[in-house]
CHARMM-style PDB file with segment names, atoms N, HN, CA, C and O in Angstrom:
ATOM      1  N   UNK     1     -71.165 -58.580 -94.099  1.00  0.00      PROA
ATOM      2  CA  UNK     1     -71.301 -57.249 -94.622  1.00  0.00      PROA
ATOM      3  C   UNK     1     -72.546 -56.560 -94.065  1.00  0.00      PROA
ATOM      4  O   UNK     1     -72.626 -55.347 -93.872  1.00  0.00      PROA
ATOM      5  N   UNK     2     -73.655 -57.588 -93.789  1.00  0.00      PROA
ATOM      6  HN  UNK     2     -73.590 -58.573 -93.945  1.00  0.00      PROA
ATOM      7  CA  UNK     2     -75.110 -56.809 -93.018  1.00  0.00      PROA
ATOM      8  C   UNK     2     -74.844 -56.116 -91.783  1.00  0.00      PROA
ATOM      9  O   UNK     2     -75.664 -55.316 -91.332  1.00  0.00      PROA
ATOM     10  N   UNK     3     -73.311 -56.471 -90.969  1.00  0.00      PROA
ATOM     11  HN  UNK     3     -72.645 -57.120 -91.335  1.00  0.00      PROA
ATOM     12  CA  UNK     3     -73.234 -55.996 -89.602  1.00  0.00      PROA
ATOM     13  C   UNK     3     -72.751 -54.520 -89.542  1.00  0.00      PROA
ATOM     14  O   UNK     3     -72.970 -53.951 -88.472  1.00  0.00      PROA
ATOM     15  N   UNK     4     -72.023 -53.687 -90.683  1.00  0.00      PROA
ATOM     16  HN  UNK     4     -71.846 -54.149 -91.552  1.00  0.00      PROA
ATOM     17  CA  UNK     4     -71.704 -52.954 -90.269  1.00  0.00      PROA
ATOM     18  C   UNK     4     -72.830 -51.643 -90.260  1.00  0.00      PROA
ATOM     19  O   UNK     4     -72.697 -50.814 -89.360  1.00  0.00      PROA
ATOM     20  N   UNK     5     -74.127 -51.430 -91.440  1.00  0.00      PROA
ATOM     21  HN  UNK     5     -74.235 -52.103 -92.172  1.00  0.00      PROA
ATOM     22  CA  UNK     5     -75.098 -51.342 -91.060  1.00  0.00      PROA
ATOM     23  C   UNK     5     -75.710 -51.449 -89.969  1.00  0.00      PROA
ATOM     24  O   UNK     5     -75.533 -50.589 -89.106  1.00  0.00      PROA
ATOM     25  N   UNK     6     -76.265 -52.141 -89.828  1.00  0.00      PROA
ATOM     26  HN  UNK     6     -76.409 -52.840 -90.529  1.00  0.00      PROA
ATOM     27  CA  UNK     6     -76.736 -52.438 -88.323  1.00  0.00      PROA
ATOM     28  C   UNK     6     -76.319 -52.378 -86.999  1.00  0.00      PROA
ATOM     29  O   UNK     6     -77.029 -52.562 -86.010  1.00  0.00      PROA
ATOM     30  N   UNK     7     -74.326 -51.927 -87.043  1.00  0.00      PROA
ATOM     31  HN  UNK     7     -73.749 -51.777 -87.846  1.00  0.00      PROA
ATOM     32  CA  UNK     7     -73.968 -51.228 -86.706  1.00  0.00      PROA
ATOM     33  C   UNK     7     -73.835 -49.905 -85.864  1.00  0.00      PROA
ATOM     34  O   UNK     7     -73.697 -49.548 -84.694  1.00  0.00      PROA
ATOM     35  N   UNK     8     -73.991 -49.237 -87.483  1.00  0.00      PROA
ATOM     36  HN  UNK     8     -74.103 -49.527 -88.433  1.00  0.00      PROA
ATOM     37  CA  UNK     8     -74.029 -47.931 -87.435  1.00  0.00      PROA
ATOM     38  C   UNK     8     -75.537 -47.352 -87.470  1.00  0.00      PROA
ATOM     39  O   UNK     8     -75.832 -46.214 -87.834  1.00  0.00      PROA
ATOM     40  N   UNK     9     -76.413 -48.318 -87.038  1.00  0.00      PROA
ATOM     41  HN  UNK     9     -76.173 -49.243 -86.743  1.00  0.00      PROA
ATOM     42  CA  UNK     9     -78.203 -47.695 -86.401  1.00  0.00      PROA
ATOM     43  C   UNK     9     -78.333 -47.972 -85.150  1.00  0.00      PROA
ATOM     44  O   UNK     9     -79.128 -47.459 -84.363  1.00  0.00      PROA
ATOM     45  N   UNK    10     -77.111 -49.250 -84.832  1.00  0.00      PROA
ATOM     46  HN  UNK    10     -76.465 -49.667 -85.472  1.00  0.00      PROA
ATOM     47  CA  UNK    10     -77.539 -49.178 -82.834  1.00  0.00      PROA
ATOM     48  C   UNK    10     -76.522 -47.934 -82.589  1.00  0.00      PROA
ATOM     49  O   UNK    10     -76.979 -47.133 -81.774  1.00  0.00      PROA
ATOM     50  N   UNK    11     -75.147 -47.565 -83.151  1.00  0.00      PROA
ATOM     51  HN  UNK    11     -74.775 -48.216 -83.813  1.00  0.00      PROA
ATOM     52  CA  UNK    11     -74.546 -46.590 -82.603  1.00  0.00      PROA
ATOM     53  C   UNK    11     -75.395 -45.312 -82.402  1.00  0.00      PROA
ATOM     54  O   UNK    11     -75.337 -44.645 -81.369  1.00  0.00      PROA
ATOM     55  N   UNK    12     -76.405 -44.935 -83.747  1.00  0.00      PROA
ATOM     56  HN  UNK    12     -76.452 -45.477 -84.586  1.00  0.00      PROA
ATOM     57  CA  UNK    12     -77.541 -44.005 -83.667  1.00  0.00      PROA
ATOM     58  C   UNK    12     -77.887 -43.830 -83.396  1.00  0.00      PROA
ATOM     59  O   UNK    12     -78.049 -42.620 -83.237  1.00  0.00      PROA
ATOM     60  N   UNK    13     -78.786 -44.946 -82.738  1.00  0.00      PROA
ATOM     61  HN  UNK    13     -78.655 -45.929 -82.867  1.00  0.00      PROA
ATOM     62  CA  UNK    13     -79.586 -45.253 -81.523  1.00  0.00      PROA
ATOM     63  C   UNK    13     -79.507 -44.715 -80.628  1.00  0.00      PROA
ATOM     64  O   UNK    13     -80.310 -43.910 -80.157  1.00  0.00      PROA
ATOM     65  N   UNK    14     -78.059 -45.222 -80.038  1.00  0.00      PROA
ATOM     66  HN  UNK    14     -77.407 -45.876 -80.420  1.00  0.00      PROA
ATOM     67  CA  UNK    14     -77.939 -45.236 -78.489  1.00  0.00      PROA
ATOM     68  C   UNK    14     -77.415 -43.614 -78.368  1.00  0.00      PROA
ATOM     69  O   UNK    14     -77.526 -43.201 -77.213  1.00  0.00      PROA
ATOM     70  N   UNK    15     -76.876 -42.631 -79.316  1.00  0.00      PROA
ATOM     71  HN  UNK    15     -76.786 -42.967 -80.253  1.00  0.00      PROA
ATOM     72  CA  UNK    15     -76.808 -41.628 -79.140  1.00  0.00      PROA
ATOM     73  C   UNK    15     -77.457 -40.824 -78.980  1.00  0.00      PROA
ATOM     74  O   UNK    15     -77.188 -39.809 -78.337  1.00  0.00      PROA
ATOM     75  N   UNK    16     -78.537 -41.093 -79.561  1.00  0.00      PROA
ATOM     76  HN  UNK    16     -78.755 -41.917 -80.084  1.00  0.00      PROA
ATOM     77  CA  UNK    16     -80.126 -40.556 -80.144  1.00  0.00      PROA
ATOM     78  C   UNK    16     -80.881 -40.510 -78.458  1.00  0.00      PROA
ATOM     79  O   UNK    16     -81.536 -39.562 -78.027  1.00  0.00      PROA
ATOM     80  N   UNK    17     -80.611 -41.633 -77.801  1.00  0.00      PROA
ATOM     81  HN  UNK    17     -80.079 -42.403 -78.151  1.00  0.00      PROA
ATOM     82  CA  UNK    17     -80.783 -42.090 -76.226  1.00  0.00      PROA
ATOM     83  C   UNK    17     -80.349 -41.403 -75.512  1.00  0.00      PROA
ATOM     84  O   UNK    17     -81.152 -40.678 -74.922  1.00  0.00      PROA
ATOM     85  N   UNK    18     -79.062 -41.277 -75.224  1.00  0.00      PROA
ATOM     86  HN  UNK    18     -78.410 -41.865 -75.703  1.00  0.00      PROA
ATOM     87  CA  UNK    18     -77.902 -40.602 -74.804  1.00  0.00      PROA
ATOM     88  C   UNK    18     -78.366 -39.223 -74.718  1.00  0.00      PROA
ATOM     89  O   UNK    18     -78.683 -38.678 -73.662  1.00  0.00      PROA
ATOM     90  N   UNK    19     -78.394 -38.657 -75.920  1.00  0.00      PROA
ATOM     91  HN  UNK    19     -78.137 -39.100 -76.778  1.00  0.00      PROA
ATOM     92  CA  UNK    19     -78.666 -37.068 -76.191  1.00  0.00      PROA
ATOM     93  C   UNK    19     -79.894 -36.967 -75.406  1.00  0.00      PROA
ATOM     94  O   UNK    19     -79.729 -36.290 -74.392  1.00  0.00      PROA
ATOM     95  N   UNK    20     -81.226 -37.490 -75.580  1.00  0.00      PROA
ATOM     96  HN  UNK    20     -81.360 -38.040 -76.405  1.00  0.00      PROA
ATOM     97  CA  UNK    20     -82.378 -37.016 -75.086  1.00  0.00      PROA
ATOM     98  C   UNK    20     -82.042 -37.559 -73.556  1.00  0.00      PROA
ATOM     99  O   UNK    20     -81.884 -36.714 -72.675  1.00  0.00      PROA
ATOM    100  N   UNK    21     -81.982 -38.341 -73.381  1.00  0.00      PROA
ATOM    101  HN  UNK    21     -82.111 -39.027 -74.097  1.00  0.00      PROA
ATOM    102  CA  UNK    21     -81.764 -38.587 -72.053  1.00  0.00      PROA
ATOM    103  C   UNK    21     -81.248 -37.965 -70.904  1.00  0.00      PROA
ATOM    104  O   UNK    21     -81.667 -38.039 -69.749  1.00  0.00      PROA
ATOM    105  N   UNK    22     -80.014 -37.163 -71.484  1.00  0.00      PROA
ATOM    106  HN  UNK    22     -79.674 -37.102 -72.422  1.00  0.00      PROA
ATOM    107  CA  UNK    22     -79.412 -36.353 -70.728  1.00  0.00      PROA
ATOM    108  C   UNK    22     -79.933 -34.488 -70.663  1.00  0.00      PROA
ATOM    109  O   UNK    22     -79.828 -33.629 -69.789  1.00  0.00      PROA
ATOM    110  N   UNK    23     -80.586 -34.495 -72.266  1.00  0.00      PROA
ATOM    111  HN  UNK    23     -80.672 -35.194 -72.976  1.00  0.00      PROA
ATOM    112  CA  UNK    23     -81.677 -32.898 -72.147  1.00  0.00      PROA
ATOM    113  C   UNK    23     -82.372 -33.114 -71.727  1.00  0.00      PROA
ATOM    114  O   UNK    23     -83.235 -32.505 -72.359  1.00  0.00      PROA
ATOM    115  N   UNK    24     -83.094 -33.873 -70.585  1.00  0.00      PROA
ATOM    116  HN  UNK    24     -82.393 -34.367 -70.071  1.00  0.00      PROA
ATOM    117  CA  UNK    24     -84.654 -34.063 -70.210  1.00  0.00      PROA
ATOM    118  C   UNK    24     -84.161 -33.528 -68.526  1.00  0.00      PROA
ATOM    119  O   UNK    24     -84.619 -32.429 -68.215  1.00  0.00      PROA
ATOM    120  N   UNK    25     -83.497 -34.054 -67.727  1.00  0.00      PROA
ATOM    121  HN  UNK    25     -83.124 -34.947 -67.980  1.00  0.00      PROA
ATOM    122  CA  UNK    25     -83.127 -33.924 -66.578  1.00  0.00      PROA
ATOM    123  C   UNK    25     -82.827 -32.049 -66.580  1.00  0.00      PROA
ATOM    124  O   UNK    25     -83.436 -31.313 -65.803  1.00  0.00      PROA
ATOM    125  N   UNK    26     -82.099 -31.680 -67.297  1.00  0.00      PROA
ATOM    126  HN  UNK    26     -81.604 -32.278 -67.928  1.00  0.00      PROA
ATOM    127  CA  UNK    26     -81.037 -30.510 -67.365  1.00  0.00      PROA
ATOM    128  C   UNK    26     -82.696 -29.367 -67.903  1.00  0.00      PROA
ATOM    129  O   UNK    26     -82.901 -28.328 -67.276  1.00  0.00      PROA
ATOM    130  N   UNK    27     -83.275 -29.624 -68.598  1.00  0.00      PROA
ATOM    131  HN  UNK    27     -83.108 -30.469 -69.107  1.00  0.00      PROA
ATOM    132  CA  UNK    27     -84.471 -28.696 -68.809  1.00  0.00      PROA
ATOM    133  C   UNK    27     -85.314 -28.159 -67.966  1.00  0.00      PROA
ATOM    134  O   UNK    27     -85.871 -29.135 -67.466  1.00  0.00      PROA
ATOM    135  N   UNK    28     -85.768 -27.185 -67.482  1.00  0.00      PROA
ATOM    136  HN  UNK    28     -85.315 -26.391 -67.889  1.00  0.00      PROA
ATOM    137  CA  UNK    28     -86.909 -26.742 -66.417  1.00  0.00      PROA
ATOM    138  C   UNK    28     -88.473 -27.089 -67.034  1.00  0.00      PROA
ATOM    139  O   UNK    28     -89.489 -27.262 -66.361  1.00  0.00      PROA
ATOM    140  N   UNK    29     -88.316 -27.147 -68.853  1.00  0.00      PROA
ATOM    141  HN  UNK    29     -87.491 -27.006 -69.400  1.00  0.00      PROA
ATOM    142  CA  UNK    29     -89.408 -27.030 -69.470  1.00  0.00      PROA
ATOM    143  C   UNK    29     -89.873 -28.516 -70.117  1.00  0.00      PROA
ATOM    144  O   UNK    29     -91.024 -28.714 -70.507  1.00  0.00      PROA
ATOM    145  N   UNK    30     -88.806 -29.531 -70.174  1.00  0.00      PROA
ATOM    146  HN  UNK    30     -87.871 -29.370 -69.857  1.00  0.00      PROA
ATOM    147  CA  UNK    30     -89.221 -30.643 -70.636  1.00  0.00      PROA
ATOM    148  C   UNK    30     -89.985 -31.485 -69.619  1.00  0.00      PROA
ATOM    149  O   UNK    30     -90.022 -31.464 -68.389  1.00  0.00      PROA
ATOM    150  N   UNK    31     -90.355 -31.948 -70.194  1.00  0.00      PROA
ATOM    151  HN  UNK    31     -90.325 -31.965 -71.193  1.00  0.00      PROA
ATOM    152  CA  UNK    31     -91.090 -33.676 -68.798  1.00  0.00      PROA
ATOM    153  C   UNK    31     -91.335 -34.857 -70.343  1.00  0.00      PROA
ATOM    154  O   UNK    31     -91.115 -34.593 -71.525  1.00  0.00      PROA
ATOM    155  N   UNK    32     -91.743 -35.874 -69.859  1.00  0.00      PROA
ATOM    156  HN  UNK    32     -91.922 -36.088 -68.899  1.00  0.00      PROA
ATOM    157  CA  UNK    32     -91.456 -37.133 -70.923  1.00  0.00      PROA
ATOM    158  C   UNK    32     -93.066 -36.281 -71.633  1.00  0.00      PROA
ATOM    159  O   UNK    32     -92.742 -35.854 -72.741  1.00  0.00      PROA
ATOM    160  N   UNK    33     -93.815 -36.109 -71.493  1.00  0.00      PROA
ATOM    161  HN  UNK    33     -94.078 -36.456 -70.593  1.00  0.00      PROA
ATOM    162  CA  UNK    33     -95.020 -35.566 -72.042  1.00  0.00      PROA
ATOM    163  C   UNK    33     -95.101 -34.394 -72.566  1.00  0.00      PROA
ATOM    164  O   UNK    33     -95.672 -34.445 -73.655  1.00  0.00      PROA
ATOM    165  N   UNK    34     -94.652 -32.958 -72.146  1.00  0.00      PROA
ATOM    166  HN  UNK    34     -94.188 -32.917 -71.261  1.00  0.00      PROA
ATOM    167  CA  UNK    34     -93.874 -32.272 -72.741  1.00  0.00      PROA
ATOM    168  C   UNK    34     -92.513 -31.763 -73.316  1.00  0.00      PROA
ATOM    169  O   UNK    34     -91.428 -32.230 -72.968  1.00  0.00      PROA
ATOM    170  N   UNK    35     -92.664 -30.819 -74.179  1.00  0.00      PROA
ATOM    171  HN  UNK    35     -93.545 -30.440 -74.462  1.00  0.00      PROA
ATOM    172  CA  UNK    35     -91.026 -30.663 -74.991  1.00  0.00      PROA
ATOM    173  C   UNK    35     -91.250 -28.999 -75.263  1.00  0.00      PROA
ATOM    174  O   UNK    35     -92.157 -28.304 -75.722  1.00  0.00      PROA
ATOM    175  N   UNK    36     -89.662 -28.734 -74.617  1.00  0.00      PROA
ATOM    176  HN  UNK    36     -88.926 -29.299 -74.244  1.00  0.00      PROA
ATOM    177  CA  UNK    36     -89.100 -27.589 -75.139  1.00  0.00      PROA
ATOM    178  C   UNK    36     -88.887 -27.810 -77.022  1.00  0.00      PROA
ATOM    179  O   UNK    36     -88.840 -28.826 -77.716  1.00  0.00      PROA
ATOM    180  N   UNK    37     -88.807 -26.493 -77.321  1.00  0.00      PROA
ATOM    181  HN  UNK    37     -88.845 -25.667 -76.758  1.00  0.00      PROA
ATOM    182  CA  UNK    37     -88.211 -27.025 -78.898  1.00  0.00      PROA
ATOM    183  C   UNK    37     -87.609 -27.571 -79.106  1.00  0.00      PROA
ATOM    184  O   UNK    37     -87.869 -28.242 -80.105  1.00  0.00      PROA
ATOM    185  N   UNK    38     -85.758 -27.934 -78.167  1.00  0.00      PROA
ATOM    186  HN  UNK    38     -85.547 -27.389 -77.355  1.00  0.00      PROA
ATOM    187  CA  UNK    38     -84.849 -28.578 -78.492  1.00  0.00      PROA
ATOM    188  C   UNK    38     -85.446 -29.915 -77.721  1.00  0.00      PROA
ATOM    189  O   UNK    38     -84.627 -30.833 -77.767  1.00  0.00      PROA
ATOM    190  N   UNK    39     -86.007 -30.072 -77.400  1.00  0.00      PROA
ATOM    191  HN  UNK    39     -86.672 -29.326 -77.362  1.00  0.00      PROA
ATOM    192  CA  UNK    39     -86.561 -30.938 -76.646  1.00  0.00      PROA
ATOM    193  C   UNK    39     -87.156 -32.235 -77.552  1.00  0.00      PROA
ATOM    194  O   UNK    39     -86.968 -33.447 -77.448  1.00  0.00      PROA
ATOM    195  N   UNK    40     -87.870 -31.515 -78.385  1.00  0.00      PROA
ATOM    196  HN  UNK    40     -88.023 -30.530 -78.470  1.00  0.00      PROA
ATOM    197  CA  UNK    40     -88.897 -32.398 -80.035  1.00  0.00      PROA
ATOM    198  C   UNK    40     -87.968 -32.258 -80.976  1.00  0.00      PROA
ATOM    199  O   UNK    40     -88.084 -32.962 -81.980  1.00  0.00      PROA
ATOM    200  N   UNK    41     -87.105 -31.546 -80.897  1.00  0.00      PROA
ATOM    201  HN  UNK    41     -87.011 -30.974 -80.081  1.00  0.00      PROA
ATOM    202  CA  UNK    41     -85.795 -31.874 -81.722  1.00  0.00      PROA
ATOM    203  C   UNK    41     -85.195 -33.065 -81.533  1.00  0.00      PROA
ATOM    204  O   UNK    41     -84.913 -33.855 -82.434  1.00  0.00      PROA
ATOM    205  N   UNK    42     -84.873 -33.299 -79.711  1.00  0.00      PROA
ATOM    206  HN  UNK    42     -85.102 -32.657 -78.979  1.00  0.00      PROA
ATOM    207  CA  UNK    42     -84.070 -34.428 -79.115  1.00  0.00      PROA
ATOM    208  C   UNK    42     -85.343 -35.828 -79.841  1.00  0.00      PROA
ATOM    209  O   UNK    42     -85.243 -36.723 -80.680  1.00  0.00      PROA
ATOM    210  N   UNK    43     -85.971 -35.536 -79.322  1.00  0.00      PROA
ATOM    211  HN  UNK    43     -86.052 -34.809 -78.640  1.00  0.00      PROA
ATOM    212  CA  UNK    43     -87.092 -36.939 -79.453  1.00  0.00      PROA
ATOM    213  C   UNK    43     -87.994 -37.059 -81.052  1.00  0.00      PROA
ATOM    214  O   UNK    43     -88.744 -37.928 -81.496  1.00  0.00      PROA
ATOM    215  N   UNK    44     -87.686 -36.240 -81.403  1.00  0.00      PROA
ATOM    216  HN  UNK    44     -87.077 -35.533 -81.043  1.00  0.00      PROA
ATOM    217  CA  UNK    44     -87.632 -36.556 -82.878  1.00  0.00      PROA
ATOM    218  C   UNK    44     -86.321 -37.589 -83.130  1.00  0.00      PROA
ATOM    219  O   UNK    44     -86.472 -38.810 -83.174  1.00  0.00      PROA
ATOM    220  N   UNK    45     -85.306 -37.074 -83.253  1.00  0.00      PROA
ATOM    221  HN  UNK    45     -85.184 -36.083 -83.218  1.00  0.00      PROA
ATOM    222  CA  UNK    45     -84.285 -37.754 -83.606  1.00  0.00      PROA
ATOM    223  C   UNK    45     -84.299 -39.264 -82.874  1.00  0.00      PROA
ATOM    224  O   UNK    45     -83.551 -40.087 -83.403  1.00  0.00      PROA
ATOM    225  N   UNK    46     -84.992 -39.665 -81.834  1.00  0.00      PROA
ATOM    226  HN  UNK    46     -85.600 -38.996 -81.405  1.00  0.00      PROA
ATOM    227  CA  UNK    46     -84.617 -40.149 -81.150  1.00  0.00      PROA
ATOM    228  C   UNK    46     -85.615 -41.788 -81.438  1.00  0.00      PROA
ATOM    229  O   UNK    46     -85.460 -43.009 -81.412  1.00  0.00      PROA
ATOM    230  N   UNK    47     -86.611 -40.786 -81.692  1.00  0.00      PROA
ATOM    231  HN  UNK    47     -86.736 -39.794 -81.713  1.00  0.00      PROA
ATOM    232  CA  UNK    47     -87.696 -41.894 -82.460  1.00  0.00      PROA
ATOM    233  C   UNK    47     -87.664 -42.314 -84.077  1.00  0.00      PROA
ATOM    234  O   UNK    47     -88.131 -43.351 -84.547  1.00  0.00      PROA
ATOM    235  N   UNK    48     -87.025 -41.297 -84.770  1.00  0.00      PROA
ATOM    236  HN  UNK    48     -86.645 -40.454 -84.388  1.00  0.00      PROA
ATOM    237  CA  UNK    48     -86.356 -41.517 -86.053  1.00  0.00      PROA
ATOM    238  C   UNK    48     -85.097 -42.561 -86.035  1.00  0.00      PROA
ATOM    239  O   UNK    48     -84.622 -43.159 -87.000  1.00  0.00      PROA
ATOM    240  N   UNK    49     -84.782 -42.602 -84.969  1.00  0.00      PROA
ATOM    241  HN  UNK    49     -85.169 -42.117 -84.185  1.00  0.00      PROA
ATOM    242  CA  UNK    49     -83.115 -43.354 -84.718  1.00  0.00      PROA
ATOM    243  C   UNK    49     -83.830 -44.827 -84.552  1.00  0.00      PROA
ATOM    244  O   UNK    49     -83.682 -45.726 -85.380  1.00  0.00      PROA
ATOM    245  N   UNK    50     -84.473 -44.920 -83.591  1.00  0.00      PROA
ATOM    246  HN  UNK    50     -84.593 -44.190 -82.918  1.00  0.00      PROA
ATOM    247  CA  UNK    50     -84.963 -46.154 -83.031  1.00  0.00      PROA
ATOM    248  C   UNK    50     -86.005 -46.927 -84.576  1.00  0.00      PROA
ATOM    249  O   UNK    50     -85.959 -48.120 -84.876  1.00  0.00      PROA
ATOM    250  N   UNK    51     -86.859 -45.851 -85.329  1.00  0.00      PROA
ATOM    251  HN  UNK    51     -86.897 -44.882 -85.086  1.00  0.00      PROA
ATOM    252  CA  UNK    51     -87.685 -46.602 -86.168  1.00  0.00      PROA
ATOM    253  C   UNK    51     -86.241 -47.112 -87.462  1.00  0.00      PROA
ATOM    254  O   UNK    51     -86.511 -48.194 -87.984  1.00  0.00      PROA
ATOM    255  N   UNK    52     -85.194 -46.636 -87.851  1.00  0.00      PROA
ATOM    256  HN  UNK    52     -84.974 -45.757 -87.427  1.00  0.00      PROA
ATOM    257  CA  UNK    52     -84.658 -46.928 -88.746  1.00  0.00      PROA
ATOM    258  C   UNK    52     -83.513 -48.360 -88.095  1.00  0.00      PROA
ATOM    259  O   UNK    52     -83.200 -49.276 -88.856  1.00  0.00      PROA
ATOM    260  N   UNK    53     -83.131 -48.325 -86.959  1.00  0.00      PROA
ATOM    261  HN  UNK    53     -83.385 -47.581 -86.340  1.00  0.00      PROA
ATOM    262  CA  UNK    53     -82.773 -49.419 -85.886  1.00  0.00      PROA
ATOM    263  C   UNK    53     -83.624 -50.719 -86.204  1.00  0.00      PROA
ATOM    264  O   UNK    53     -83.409 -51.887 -86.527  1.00  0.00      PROA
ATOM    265  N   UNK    54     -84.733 -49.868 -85.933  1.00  0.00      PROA
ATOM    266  HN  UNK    54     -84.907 -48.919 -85.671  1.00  0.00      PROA
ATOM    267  CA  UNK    54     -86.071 -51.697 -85.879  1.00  0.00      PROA
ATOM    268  C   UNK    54     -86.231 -52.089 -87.264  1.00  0.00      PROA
ATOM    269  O   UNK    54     -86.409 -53.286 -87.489  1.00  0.00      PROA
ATOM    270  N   UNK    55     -86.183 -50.976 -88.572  1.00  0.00      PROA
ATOM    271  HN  UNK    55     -86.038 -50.004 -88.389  1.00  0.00      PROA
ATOM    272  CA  UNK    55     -86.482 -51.685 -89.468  1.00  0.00      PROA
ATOM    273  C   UNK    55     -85.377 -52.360 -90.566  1.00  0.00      PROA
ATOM    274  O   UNK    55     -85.583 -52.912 -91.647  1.00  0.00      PROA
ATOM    275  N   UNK    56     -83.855 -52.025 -89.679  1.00  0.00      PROA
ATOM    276  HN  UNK    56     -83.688 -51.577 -88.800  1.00  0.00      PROA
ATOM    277  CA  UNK    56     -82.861 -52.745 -89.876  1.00  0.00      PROA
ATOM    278  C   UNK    56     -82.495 -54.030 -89.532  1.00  0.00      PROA
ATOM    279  O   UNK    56     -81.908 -54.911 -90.161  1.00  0.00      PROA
ATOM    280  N   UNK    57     -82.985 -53.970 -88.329  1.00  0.00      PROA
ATOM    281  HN  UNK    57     -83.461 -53.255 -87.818  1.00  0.00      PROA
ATOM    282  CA  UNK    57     -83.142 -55.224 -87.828  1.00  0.00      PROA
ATOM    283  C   UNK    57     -83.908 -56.042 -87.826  1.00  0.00      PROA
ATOM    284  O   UNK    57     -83.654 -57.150 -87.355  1.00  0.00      PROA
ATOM    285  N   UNK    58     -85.576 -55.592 -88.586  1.00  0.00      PROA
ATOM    286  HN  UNK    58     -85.782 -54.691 -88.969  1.00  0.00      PROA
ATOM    287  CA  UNK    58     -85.711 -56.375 -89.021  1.00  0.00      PROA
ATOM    288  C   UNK    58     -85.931 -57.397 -90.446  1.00  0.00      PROA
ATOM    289  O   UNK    58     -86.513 -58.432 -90.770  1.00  0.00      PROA
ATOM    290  N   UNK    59     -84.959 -56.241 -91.083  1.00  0.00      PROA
ATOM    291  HN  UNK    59     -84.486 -55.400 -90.820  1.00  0.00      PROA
ATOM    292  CA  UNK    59     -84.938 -56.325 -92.119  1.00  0.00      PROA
ATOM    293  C   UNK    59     -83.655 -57.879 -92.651  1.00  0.00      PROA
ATOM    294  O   UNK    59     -83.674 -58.667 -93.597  1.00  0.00      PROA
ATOM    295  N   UNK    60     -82.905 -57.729 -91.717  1.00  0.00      PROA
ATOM    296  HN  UNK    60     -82.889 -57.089 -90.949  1.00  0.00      PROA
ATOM    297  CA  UNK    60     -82.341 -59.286 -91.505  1.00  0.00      PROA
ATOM    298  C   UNK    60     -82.799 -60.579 -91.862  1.00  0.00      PROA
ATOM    299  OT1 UNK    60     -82.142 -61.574 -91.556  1.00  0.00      PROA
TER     300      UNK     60
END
């Protein structure tokens, strides 16, 4: 029953990845050090995705 949780935070994850990953290239205004608005939107989510990921896992 712990897997489907943990689950549904790597699926988060990797979308969370996915999404920023692919607005960073396509932006004139992002770089990994700076952020457009949607930009700290993307990497907000993205670091919110990953901290609730790690503390699922390690919550195991």
């Amino acid at each position: 029953m712990a897997a489907r949780p943990l689950a549904a935070h790597i699926a988060a994850y990797i979308a969370a990845i996915r999404d920023y990953s692919h607005h960073l290239p396509r932006c004139p205004r992002c770089t990994r050090t700076v952020h457009c608005p949607t930009g700290i939107q993307r990497h907000t989510a993205y670091l919110r995705t990953q901290a609730a990921y790690r503390a699922a896992r390690d919550h195991r």
